[in-house]
N, C-alpha and C positions, 0 to 999 in steps of 0.2 A: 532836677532839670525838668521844666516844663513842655509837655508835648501838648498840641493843639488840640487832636485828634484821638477817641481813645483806639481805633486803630493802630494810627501812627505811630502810635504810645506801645505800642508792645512790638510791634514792627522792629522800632528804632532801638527797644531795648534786644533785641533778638539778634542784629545786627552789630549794633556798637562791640560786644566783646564786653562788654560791664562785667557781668554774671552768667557767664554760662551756661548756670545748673539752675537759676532761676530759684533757686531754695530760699526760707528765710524771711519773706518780705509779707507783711500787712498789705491786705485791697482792704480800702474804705471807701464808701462811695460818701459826696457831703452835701446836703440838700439844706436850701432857705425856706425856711419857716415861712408861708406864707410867699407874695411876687419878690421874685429874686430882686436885687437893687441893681441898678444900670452898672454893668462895669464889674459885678461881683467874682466874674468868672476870674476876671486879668490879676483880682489879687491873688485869689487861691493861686494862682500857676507861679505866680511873682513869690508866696510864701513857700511855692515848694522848689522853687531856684536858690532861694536862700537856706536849703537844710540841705546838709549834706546826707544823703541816700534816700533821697524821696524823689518823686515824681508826682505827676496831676497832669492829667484829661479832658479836656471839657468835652460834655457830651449830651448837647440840646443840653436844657438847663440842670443838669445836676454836673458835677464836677468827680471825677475818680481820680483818687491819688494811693500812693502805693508807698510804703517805707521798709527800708529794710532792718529788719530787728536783728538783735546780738543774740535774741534766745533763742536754743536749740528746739524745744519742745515748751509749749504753755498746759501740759498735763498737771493733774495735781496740783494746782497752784495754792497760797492760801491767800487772804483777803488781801494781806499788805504786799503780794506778787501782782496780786488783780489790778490794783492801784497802780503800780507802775508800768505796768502793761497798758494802760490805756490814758496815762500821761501826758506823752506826747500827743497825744490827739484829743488832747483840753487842750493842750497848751495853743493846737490849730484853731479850735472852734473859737476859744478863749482869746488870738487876736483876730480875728475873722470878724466877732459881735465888738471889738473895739473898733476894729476897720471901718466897720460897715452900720456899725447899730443898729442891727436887726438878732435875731438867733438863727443858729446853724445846730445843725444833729448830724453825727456820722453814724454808721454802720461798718463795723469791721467784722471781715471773714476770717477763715483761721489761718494760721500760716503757712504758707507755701513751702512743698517737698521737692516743685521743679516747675517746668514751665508749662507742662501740661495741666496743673492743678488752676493755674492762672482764672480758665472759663469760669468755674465750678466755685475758687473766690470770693471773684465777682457778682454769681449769683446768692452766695452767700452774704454777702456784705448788704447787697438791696434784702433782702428777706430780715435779715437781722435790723435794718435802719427801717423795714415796715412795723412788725411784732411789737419794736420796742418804742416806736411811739405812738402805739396804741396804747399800751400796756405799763408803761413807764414815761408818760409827756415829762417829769422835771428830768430827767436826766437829758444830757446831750450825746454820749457816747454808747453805742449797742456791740454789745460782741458775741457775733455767732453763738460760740459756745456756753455763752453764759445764758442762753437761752431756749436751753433742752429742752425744761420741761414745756415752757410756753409751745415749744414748734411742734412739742408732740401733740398737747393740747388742739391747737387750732388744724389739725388733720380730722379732728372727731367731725364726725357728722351735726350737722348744724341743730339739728332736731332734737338727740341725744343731748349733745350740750347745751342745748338750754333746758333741759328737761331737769336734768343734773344739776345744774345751776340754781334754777327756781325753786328747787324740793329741797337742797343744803341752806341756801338764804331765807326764804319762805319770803316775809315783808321784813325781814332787818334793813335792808339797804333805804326804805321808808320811815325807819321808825330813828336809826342812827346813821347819822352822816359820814361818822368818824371811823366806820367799820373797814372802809378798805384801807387807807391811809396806818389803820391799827393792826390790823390782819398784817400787812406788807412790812410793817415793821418789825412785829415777831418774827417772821420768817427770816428777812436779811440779817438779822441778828440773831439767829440760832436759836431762839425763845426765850433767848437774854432779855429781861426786863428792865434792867437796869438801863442796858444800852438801846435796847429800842425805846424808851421815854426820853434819854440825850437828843435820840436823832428825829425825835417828833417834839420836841422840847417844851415837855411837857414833866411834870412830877410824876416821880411812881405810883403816888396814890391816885393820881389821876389817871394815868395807862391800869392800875387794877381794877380801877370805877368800870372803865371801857371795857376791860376786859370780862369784867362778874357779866357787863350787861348782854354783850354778844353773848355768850353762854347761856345766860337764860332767853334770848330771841330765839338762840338756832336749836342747843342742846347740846352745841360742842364747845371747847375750851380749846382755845389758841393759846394756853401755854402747854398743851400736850401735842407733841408730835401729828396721833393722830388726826385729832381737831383743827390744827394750825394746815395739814395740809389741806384737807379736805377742804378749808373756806378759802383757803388761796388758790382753788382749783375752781374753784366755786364763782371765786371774782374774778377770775381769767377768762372764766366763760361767759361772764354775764357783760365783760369790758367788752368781747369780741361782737358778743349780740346788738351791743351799743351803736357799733358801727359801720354806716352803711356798704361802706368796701371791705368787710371783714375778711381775714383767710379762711376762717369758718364756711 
């Protein structure tokens, strides 16, 4: 059901009798890549008329929509939980950029325990849709909690963090292009090589090329634990330095 207003939009769900414990439901706030497209607002609202247990807001130009999930708790999950937990909200962006031909990114918060959790959400869902496209531009979907370490990161002091940053990379990021792109991909894959060379699709011998060379730029190795984190802490901070509205 589309509310105009995001007001109104919780208003009317406060009222209507829907849900009365308010438990259960996704905030995602959904923003256009770049000037929204004339009209873009009326589809989102029009897409979340057509799903049953969703709602959408317009709210100045970004749009908040809200779904209600079947799952109890999103703790513990593993990869192929993560995936379908954030599903349905490709499946949005996914006819939104058919809609519209443009790209869209959402930001989703964690799940709501009642209606007082609603505020707190919402600022979760913007926070998470900022981080994550800093930090992750190809993806389109951010969620909250998937991005612990990053929010702890970007509370450090601006000075610190780059000081950290610059003294773990020294000039790698000058010398190989391929480093953060490599580094990110050991990480999301558990420092599976096999599988982060599929998902950079590339040959293994070519992700161990990449990887001898990082090792010898910095003196760490991102197929060890502690190597792998340290340069992904490292390019977290150096992405936030990057940019001019940083949370940094």
């Amino acid at each position: 059901m589309p509310i105009r207003g995001a007001g109104d939009w919780v208003r009317t769900l406060l009222q209507g009798g829907d849900d009365p414990e308010g438990r259960g439901w996704e905030i995602g706030l959904i923003e256009c890549h770049g000037v929204p497209p004339e009209g873009w607002s009326q589809v989102v609202l029009a897409m979340a008329d057509g799903r049953r247990g969703a709602w959408a807001a317009v709210e100045g130009a970004r749009v908040w929509a809200a779904r209600k999930t079947e799952i109890g708790s999103r703790g513990n999950e593993d990869k192929d939980q993560r995936g379908r937990a954030i599903q349905p909200w490709l499946e949005w962006v996914d006819n939104l950029e058919a809609e519209l031909l443009v790209p869209f990114s959402v930001g989703v918060g964690r799940l709501t325990e009642g209606w007082l959790d609603w505020p707190l959400r919402r600022r979760e869902a913007e926070e998470a849709l900022g981080l994550g496209r800093v930090l992750h531009p190809g993806r389109r979907v951010y969620r909250y909690e998937d991005l612990a370490w990053e929010r702890f990161l970007a509370a450090l002091p601006r000075t610190e963090a780059l000081r950290y940053s610059r003294g773990v990379l020294k000039d790698a990021l000058q010398q190989y292009a391929f480093i953060e792109e490599t580094v990110r991909a050991m990480v999301e894959h558990h420092l599976n090589i096999s599988e982060a060379a599929r998902a950079l699709f590339v040959h293994r011998n070519t992700l161990m090329y990449r990887l001898d060379r990082i090792q010898e730029c910095t003196g760490l190795d991102p197929r060890r634990f502690d190597g792998a984190l340290q340069l992904y802490t490292a390019l977290v901070l150096h992405r936030f330095g990057q940019v001019a509205q940083s949370p940094l």
